[in-house]
C-alpha positions as CSV (number, residue, x, y, z in Angstrom):
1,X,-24.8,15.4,-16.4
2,X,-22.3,14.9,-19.3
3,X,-24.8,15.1,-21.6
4,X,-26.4,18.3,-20.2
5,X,-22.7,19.7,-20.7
6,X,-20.6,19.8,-17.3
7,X,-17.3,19.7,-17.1
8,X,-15.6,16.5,-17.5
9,X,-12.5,18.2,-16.0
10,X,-13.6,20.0,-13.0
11,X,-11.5,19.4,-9.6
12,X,-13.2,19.8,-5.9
13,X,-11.7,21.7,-3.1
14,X,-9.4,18.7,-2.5
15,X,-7.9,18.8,-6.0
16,X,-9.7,15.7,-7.2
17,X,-11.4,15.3,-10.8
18,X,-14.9,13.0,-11.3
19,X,-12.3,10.4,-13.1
20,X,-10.0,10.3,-10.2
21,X,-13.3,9.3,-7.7
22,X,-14.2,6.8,-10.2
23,X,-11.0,5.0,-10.3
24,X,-10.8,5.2,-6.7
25,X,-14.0,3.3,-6.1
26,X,-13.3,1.1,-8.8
27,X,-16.3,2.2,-11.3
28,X,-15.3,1.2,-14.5
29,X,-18.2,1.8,-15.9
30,X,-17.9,5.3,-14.6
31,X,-14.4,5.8,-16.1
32,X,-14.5,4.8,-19.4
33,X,-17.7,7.3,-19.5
34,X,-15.7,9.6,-18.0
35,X,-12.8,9.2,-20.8
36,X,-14.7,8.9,-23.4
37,X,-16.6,12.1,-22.9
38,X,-13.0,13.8,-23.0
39,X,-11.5,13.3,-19.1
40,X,-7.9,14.2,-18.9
41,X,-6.6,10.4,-18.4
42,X,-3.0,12.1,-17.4
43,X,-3.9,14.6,-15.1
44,X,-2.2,15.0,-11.6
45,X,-3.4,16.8,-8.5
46,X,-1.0,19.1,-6.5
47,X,-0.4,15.6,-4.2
48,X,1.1,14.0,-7.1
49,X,-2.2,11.7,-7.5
50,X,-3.4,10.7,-11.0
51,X,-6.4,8.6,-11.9
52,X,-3.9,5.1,-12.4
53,X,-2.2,5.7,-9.4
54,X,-5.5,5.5,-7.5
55,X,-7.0,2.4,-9.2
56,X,-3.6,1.1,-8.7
57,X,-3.2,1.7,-4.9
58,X,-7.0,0.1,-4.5
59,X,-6.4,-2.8,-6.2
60,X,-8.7,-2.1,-9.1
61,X,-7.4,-4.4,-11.7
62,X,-10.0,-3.9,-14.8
63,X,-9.9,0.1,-14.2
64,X,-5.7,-0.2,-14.0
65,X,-5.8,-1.9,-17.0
66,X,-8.2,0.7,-19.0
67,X,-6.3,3.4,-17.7
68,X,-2.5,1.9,-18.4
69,X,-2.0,1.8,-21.6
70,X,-3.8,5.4,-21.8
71,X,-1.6,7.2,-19.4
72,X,1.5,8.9,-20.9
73,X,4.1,9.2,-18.2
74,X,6.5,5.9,-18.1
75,X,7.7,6.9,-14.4
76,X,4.1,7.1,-13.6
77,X,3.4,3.7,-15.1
78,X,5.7,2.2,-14.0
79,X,5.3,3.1,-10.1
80,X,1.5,1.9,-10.6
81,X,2.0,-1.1,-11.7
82,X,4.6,-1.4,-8.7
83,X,1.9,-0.7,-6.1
84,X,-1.0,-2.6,-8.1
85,X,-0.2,-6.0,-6.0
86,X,0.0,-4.3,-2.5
87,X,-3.2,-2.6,-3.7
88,X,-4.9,-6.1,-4.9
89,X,-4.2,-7.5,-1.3
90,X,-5.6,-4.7,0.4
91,X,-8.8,-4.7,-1.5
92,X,-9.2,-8.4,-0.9
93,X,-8.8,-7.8,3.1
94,X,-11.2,-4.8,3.0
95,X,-13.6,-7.2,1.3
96,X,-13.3,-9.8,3.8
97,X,-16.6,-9.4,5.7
98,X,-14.6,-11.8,9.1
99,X,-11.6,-9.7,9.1
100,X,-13.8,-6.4,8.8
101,X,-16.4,-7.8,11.8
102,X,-12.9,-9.0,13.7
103,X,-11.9,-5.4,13.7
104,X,-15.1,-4.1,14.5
105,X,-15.7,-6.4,17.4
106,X,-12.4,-5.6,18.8
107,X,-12.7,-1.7,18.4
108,X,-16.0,-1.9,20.3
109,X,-15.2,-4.2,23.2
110,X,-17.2,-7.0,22.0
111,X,-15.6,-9.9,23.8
112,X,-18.4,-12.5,22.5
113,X,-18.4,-11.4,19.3
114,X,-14.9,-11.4,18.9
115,X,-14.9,-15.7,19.8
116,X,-18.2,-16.2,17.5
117,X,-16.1,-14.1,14.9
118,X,-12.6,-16.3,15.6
119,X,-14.5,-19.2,14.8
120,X,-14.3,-18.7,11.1
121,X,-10.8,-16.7,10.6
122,X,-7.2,-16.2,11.2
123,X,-7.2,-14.7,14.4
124,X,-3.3,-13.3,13.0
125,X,-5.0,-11.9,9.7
126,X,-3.7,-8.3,9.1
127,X,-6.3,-5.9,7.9
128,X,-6.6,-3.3,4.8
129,X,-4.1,-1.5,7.0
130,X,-1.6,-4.1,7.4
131,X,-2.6,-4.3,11.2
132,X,-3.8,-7.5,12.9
133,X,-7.0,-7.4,16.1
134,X,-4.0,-7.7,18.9
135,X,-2.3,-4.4,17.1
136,X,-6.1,-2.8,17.2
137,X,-6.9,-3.5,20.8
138,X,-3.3,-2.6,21.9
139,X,-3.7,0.7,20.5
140,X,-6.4,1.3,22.6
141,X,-5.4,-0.1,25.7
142,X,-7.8,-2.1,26.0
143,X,-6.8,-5.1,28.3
144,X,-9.4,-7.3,28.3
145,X,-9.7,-7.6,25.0
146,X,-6.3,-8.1,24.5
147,X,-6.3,-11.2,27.3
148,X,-9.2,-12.6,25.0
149,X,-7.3,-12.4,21.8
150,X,-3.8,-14.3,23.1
151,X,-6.2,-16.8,24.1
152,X,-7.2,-17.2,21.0
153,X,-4.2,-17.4,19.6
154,X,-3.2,-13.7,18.9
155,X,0.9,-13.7,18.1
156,X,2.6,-11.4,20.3
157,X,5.2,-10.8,18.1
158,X,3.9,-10.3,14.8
159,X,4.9,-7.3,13.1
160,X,2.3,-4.8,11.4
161,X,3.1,-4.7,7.8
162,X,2.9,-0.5,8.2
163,X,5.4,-0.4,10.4
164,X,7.2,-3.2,11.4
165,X,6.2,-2.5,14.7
166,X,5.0,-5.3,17.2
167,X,2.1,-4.9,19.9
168,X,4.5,-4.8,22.5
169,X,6.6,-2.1,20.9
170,X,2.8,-0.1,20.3
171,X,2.2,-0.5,24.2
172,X,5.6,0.8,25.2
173,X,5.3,3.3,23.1
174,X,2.1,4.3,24.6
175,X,3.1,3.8,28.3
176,X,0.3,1.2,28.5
177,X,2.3,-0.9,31.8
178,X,-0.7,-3.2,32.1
179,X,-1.0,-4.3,28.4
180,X,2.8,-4.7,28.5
181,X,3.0,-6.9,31.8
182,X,0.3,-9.3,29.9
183,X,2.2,-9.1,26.5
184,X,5.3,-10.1,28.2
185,X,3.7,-12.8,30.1
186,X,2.2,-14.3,26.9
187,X,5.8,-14.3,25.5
188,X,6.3,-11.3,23.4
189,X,10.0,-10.5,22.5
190,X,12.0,-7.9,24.3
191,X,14.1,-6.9,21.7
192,X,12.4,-7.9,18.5
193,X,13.1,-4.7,16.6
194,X,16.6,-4.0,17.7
195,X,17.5,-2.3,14.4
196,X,14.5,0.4,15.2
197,X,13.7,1.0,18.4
198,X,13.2,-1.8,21.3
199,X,10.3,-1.6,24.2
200,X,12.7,-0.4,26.4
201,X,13.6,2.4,24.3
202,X,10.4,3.5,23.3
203,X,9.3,4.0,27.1
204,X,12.5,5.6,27.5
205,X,12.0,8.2,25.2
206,X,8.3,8.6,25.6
207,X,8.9,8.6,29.9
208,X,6.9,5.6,30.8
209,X,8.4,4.5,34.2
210,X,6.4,2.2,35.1
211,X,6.7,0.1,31.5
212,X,11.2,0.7,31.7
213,X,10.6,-1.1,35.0
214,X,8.6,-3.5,33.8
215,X,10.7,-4.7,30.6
216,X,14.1,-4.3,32.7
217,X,12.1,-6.4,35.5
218,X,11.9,-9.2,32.6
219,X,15.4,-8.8,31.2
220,X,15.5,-6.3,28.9
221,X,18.6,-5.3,27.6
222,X,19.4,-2.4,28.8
223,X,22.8,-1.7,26.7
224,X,21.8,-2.7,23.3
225,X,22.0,-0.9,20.5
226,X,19.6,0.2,17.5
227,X,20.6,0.3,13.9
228,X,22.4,3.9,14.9
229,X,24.1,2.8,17.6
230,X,21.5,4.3,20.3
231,X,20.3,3.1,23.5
232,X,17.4,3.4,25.7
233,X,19.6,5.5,28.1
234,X,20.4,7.9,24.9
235,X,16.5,8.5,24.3
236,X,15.8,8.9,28.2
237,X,18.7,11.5,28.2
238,X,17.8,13.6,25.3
239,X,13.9,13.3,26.4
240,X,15.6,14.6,30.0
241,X,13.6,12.0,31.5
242,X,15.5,11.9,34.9
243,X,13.7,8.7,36.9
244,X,14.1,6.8,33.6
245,X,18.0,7.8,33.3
246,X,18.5,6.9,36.9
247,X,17.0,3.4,36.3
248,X,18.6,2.4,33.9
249,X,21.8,3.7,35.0
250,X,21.1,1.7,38.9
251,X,20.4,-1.5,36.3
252,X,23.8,-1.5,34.8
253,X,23.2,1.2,31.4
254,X,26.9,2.4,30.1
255,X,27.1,6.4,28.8
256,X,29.6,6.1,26.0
């Protein structure tokens, strides 16, 4: 297509040039074609997206160091080479067929596939996401699946690397009571994130009754604090969330 004379610089509706796809997918091959046949190496799109920035956040190590010491822009370089590690990692976990069938199996429901895919990996590996299986099957509510994975060993309180966020905190948040009555049981933490936002003020400000009850029923704290000095009766007043400001205020919550 070069040689038949198209446009080496040409963007699609989404503001991306052929260069920037190749660095994304890691085509090397592809790129130095690319620049070599004239591609603007220091182009960016109206997201602020350049070619290196791309083989950068994909962990594309031979493209990043093509593009590098052709790219202009120190800033630009310099924030590259910043995210080029986090990008290495998540490349690796993407390529990681047992993580990837892990996910898989737990998005679909597959119980048995999800113990003959255990057998040979971290059951706590976080994925090219930053998200482990528990985080995966929480979001979903699914609570079978969830049973299956504490029993294999599934952390209740790790944290998501995205967020910080723990599976408990993901099923307050969605008012999931079941998932967190089995979380809690398994011995996930009640307050683990006070500096964000705790369980308890999560359902609080999203209106889940039932999992307020639940957590306070366990011993959640019903007066702490997060890192600006809010509590869970705070997000159930703003939210106007009357049964949830009268429970916590019959369990002993202080308006300051």
């Amino acid at each position: 297509m070069l040689e038949a004379g198209s446009s080496v610089n040409l963007e699609n509706s989404s503001d991306i040039t052929s260069l920037m796809t190749a660095s994304l997918r890691g085509r090397l091959d592809f790129v130095q074609a690319l620049v070599s046949s004239g591609a603007d190496v220091n182009y960016i799109n109206h997201d602020g997206q350049t070619a290196l920035k791309l083989a950068a956040y994909n962990g594309h190590q031979e493209v990043f160091d093509y593009l590098f010491p052709l790219t202009v822009e120190s800033e630009r370089k310099n924030y590259a080479k910043q995210i080029l590690p986090d990008g290495i990692r998540r490349k690796e976990r993407r390529q990681n067929k047992l993580i990837r069938n892990l996910i898989s199996a737990v998005t679909e429901g597959d119980i048995e596939a999800i113990r003959e895919t255990a057998k040979g990996t971290n059951i706590n590996a976080f994925d090219e996401d930053g998200v482990t299986a528990l985080h995966t099957a929480v979001l979903t509510g699914q609570v079978e699946i969830i049973r299956t994975l504490l029993a294999l060993g599934a952390n209740p309180n790790i944290l998501a690397e995205d967020d910080g966020w723990t599976p408990l905190m993901e099923a307050a948040q969605a008012g999931y009571a079941d998932v967190v009555n089995l979380l809690i049981e398994a011995g996930a933490e009640l307050e683990n994130c006070i500096e964000d936002m705790t369980p308890l003020m999560l359902a609080a400000d999203s209106n889940a009754l039932k999992v307020a009850e639940i957590s306070i029923e366990a011993g959640a704290n019903v007066n702490v604090k997060n890192r600006d000095g809010r509590t869970a009766l705070f997000f159930a007043q703003q939210g106007g969330h009357t049964e949830i400001i009268q429970l916590l205020l019959d369990s002993g919550a202080t308006e300051e």
